[in-house]
KOLRO-418285 format. One line per 5 residues: number of its first residue (from 1); their letters; for each residue x, z, y of C-alpha. Coordinates in steps of 0.25 Angstrom, whole numbers, plus 5000, padded with zeros to 4 digits. Layout:
REM residues N
NUM) A) X/Z/Y ~ ...;
//
This chain:
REM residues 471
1) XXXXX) 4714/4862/5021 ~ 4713/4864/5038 ~ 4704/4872/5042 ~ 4699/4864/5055 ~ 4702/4849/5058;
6) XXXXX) 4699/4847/5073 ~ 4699/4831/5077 ~ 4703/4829/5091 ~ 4715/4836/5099 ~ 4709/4837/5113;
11) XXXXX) 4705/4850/5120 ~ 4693/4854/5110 ~ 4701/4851/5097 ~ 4712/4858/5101 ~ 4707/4870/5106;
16) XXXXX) 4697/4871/5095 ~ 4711/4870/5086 ~ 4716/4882/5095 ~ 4705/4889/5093 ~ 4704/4886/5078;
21) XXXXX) 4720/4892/5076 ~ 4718/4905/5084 ~ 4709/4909/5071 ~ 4721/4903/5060 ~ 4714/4891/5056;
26) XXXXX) 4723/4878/5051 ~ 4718/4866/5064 ~ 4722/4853/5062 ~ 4719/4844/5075 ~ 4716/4828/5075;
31) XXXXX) 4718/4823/5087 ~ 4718/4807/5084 ~ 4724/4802/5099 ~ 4738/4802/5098 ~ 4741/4811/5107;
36) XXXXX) 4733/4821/5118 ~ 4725/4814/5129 ~ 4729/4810/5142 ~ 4716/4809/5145 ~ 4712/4820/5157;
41) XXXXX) 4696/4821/5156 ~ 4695/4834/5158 ~ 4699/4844/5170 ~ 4696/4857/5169 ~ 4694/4870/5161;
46) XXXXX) 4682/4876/5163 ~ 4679/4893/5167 ~ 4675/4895/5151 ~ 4686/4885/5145 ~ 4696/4895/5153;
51) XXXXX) 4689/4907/5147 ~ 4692/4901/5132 ~ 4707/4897/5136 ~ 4709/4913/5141 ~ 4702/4918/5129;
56) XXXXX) 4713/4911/5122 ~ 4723/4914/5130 ~ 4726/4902/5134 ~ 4722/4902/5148 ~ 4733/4903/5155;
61) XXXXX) 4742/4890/5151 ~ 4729/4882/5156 ~ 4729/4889/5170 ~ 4744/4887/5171 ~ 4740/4872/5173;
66) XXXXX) 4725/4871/5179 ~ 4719/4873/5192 ~ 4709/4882/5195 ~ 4696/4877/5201 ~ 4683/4882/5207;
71) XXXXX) 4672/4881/5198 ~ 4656/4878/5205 ~ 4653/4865/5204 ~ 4644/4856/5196 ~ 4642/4840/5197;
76) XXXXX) 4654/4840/5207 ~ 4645/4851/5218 ~ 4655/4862/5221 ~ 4648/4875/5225 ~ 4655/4888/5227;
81) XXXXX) 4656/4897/5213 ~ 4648/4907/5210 ~ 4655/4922/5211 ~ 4658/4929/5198 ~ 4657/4919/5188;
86) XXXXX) 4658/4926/5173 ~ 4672/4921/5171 ~ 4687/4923/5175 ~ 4689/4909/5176 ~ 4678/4905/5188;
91) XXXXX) 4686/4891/5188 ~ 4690/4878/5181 ~ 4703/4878/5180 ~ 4707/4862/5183 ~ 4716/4856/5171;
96) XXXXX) 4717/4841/5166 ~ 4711/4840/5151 ~ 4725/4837/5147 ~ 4732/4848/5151 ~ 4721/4856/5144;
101) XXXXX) 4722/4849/5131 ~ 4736/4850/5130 ~ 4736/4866/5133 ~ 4725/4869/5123 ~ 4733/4858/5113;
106) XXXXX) 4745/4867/5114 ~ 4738/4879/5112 ~ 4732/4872/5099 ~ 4746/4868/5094 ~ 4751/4882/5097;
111) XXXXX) 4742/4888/5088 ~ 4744/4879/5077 ~ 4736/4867/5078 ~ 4738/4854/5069 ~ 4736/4845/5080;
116) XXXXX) 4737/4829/5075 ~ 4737/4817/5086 ~ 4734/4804/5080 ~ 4724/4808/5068 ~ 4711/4802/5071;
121) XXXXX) 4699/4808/5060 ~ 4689/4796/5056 ~ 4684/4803/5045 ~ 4678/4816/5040 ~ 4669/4822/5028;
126) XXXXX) 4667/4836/5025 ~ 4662/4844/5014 ~ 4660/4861/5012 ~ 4675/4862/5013 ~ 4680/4855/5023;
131) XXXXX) 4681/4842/5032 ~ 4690/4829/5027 ~ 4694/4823/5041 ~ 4699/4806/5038 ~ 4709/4802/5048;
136) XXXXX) 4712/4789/5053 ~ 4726/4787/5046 ~ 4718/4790/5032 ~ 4723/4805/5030 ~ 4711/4816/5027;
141) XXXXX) 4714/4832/5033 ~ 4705/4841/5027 ~ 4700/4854/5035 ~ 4689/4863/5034 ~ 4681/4859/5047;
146) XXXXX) 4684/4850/5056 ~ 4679/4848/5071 ~ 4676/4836/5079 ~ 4685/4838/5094 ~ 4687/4821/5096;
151) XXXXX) 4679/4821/5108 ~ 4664/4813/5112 ~ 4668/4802/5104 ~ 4671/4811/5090 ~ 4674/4806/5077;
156) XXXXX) 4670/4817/5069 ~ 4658/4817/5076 ~ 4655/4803/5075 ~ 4659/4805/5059 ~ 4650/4818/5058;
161) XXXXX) 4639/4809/5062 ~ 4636/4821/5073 ~ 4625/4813/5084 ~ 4631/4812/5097 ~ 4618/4811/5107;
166) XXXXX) 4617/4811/5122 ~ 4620/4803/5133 ~ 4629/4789/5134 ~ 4638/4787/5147 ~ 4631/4782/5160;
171) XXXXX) 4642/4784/5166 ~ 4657/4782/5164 ~ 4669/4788/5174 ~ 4685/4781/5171 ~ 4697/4792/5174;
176) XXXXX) 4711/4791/5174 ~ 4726/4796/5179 ~ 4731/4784/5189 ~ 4738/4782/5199 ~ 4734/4777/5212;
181) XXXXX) 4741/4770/5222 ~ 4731/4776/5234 ~ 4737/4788/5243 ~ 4732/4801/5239 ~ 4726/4804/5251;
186) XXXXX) 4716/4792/5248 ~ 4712/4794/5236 ~ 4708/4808/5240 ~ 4699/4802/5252 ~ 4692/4792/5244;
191) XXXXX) 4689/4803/5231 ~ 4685/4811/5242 ~ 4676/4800/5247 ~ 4670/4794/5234 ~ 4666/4809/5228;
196) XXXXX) 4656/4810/5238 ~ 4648/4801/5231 ~ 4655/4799/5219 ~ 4657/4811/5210 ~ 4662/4805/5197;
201) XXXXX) 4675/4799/5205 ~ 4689/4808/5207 ~ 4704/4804/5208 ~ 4711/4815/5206 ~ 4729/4817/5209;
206) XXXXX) 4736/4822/5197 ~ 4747/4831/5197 ~ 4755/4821/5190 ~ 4751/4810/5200 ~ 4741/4799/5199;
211) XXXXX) 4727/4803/5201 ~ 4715/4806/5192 ~ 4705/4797/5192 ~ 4690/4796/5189 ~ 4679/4786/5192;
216) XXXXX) 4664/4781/5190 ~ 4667/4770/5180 ~ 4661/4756/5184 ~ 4652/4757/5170 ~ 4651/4764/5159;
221) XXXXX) 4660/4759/5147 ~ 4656/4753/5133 ~ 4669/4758/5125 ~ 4672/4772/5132 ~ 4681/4774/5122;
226) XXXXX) 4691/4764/5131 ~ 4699/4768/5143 ~ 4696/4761/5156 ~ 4706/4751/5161 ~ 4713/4756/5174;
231) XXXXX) 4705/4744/5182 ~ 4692/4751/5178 ~ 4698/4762/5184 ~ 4701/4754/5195 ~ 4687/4746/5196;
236) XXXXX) 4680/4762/5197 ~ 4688/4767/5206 ~ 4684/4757/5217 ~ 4669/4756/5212 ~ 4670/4771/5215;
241) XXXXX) 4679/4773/5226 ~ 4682/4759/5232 ~ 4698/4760/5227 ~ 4708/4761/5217 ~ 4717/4768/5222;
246) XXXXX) 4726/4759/5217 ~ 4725/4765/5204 ~ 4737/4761/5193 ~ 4746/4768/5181 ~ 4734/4777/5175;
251) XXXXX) 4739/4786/5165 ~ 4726/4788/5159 ~ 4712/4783/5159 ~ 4699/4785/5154 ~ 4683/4785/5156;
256) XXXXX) 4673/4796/5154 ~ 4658/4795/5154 ~ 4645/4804/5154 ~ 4639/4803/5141 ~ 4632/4816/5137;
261) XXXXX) 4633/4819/5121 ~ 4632/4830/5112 ~ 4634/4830/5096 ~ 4621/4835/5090 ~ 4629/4844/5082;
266) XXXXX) 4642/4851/5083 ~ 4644/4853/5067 ~ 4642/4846/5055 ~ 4647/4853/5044 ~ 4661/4857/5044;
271) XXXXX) 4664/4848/5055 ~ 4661/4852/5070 ~ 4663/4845/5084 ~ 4668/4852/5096 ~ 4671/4845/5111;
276) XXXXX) 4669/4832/5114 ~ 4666/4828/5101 ~ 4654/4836/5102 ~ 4651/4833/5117 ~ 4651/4825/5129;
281) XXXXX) 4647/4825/5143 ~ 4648/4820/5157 ~ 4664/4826/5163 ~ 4655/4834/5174 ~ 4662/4849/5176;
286) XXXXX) 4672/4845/5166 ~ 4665/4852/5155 ~ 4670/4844/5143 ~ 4684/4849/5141 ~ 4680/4864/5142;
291) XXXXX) 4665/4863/5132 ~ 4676/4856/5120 ~ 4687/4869/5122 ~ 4674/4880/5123 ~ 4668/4872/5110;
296) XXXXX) 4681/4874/5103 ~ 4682/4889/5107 ~ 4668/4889/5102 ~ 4670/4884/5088 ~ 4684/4888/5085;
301) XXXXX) 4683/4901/5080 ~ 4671/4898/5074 ~ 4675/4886/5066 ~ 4688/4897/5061 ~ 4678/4908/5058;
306) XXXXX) 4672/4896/5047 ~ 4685/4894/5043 ~ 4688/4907/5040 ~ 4676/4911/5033 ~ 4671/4922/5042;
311) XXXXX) 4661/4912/5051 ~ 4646/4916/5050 ~ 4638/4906/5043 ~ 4634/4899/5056 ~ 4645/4903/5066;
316) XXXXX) 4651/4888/5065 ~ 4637/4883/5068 ~ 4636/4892/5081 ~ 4648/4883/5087 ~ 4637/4871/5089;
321) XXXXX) 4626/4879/5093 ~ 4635/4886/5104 ~ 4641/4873/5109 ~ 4633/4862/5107 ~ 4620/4869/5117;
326) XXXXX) 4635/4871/5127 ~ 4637/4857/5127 ~ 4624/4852/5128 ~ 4624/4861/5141 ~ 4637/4854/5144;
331) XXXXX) 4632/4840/5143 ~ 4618/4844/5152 ~ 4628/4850/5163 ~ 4637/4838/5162 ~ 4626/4828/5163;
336) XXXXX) 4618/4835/5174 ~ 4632/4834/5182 ~ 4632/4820/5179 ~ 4619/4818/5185 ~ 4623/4825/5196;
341) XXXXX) 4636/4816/5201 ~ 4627/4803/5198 ~ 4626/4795/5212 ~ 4611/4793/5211 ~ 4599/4800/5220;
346) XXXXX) 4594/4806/5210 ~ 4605/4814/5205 ~ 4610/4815/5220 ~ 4599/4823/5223 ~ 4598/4832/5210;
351) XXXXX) 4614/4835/5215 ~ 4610/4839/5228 ~ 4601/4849/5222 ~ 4611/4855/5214 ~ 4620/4856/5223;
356) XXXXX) 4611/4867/5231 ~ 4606/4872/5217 ~ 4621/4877/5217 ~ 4622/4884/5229 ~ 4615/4896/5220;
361) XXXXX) 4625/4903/5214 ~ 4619/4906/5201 ~ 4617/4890/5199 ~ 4631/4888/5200 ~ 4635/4898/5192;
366) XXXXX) 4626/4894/5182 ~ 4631/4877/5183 ~ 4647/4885/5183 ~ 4644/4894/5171 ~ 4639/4881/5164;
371) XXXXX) 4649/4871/5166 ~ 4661/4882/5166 ~ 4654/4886/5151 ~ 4653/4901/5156 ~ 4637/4903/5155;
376) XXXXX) 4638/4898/5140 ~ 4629/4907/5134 ~ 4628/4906/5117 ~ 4616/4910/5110 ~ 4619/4922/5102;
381) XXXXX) 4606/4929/5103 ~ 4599/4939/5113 ~ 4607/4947/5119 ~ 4614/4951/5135 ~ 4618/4940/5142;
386) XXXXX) 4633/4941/5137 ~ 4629/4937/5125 ~ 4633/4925/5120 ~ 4641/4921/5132 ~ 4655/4922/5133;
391) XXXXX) 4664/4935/5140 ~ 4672/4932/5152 ~ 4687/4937/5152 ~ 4683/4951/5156 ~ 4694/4963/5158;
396) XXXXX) 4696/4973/5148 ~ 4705/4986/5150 ~ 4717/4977/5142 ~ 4713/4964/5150 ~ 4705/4953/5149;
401) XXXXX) 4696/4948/5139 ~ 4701/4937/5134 ~ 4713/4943/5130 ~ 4709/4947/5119 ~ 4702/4934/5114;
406) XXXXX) 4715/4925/5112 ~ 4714/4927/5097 ~ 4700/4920/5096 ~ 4695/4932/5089 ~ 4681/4938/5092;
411) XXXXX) 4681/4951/5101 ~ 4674/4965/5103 ~ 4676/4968/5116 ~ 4672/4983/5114 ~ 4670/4993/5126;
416) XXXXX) 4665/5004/5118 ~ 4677/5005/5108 ~ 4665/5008/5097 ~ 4665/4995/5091 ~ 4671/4990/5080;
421) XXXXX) 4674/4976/5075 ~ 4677/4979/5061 ~ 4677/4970/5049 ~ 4677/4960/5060 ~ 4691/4963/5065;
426) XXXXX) 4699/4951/5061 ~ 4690/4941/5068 ~ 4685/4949/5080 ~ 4695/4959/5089 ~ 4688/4972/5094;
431) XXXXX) 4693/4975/5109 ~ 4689/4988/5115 ~ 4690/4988/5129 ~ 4683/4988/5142 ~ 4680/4979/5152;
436) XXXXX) 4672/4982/5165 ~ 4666/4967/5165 ~ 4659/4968/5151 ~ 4646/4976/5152 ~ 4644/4979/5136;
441) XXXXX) 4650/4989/5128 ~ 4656/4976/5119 ~ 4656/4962/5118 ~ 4660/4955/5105 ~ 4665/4940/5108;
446) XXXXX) 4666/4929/5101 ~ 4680/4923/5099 ~ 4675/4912/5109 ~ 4671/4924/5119 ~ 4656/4923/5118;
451) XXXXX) 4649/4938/5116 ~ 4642/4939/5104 ~ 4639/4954/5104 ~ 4636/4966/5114 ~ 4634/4979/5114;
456) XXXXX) 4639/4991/5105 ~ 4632/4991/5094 ~ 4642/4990/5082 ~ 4633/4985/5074 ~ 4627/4973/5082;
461) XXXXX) 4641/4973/5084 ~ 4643/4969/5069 ~ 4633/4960/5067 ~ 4637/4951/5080 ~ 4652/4953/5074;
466) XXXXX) 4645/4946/5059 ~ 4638/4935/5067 ~ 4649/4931/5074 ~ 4659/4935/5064 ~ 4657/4935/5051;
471) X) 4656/4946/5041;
//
């Protein structure tokens, strides 16, 4: 039997799959397209998606091929950033969804990962054993759970009968690559021109020429599901910006709206739902592609815990109620950023006030620390405000922190060298060492990061180690 069937290959299922073979378990990946999308929707990594890739190890190859940018805005207002942000990574480092995809893809078939294109599940039942997924060409795969990774329009969450409430489109954007006969220099002046009223508009060069292009659609479409033609392309272009720019030979194209949903639940059974499948939201800060990587790097080693039979009874059922109250906060933010680039007086107005609302420091640190996913705080309890919220990359003596996490294992950072981890030792690594950063005598992380225990107390010690851990 495999251990964890994972339909869809995009960035959530496959660096779930990672995640899911850093702790041995057999992951079989469906993806049913025949092939990885062209499709470029997303384009950027956020400060806490960098934090997950470096406590992985994986940083690096990703800022071989990014751009770093300044992080500080929020419904397209730039304001300076706020000094000393509570992360190495005070930046979003600029890279097209694809190139991402591909990277953490790699990654997933480097450790092992069955991925499959072209197997499409339309069918699923479970029982106290295990999930039996029905594919379209007839064929059954057997696992023992199975997660839902097959974006806002999910199958398995559709077959779960999981609700799927919120918010339908008002409004529709089309995007595509093209080229475009008009002189660069013109495009520039007339983007330049139309932004100033028009926030939802961008034409954008790409390395391997042509240009990036997004625009207001004319209405809202009955079948999302189809690609616009390239004369809608065309026909939205002018309506916004008064020419085409003799737009020809797209590559791709596509059309994105700002419907706000969210599955009621996150798990049904032996069957759970991660990413898209679980969320969607309005594109504003770019905030999609990062909440489905931080989703898997919630539930991964918590789904192989279950698997290997040292899970507390209800540590699968912490991964909805850590992640779903995240991306309910996701969707507000999203919306409110909507609102925000709406045209109307209304909106104009409540814009301008934010806009001097972020000349305060501590409000843009706080909108920052939101949209970066840096101030996610989980609810583990009373206790100092580190608890429950993730540890920055602090140095140690040896180096830096995350260093010593790529093994997806929990960690005792212990800088009294009293401690002990013990019975615990093949699930969490006790370091002792010292960092001039951390004001406690000992953390003890969570293989996601979070800190769910300080102080120096061996026995509290052993009883967040039970909780967390198992016995």
């Amino acid at each position: 039997m495999i251990d964890v069937l994972i339909a869809g290959g995009g960035p959530t299922g496959v660096m779930l799959a990672s995640e899911l073979r850093l702790q041995g378990l057999d992951v079989v990946v469906l993806e049913r397209d025949a092939g990885p999308s062209k499709i470029v929707r997303g384009l950027g990594l956020h400060t806490r998606s960098l934090e997950v890739l470096d406590q992985r190890g994986l940083l690096e190859r990703f800022l071989e091929l990014g751009t770093t940018y300044p992080i500080g805005g929020f419904a397209g207002i730039a304001k300076p950033i706020p000094p000393n942000l509570d992360t190495a990574f005070p930046h979003i480092l600029g890279l097209p969804q694809t190139v991402v995809e591909r990277l953490l893809r790699e990654h997933a078939l480097e450790v092992g990962t069955d991925l499959r294109y072209g197997c499409e599940v339309v069918g699923l039942s479970q029982d106290d054993e295990g999930v039996t997924a029905e594919l379209a060409d007839g064929s059954q795969l057997r696992s023992r759970y199975l997660v839902g990774c097959d974006g806002g329009r999910s199958t398995v969450r559709k077959l779960l009968g999981i609700a799927f409430s919120g918010h339908p489109s008002r409004q529709e954007w089309l995007l595509g690559e093209v080229e475009l006969t008009a002189p660069a220099d013109e495009v520039l002046a007339v983007m330049t021109e139309v932004r100033k009223t028009q926030f939802g508009f961008g034409a954008g060069p790409l390395e391997t020429g042509g240009y990036r292009l997004v625009t207001p659609a004319l209405e809202v479409a009955e079948d999302r599901t189809r690609p616009p033609t390239l004369e809608e392309l065309r026909d939205a272009t002018r309506a916004t910006a008064g020419t085409d720019f003799g737009m020809h030979s797209p590559q791709w194209l596509s059309r994105f709206g700002d419907a706000t949903r969210l599955a009621e639940r996150y798990r049904s059974g032996r069957v759970l739902l991660a990413g898209d499948a679980a969320h969607i939201h309005p594109p504003m800060g770019g905030q999609g592609l990062n909440l489905g990587i931080q989703d898997a790097f919630n539930l991964g080693w918590k789904l192989a815990a279950a698997v290997h039979g040292w899970a507390p009874d209800d540590l699968l059922d912490t991964y909805e109620t850590e992640r779903h109250p995240v991306a309910a906060s996701v969707l507000d933010n999203t919306r409110a950023q909507a609102e925000l680039m709406s045209l109307e007086p209304g909106p104009q107005a409540v814009r301008r006030l934010v806009s001097e609302l972020m000349d305060f420091e501590e409000v843009r640190r706080f909108l920052i620390e939101k949209v970066s996913a840096i101030g996610i705080r989980y609810d583990f309890g009373d206790g100092p405000d580190l608890l429950g919220r993730r540890l920055r990359n602090v140095n140690l003596k040896r180096g830096p922190l995350y260093a010593q996490m790529h093994a997806g294992r929990g960690l005792l950072l212990d800088q009294t060298g009293a401690l002990s981890v013990a019975g615990w030792a093949d699930r969490v690594d006790h370091v002792v060492d010292v960092s001039e950063e951390l004001d406690a005598p000992a953390v003890l992380l969570r293989p996601d990061g979070h800190v769910v225990w300080l102080g120096d107390d061996q026995q509290g010690l052993a009883t967040r180690l039970s909780r967390w851990f198992g016995a």
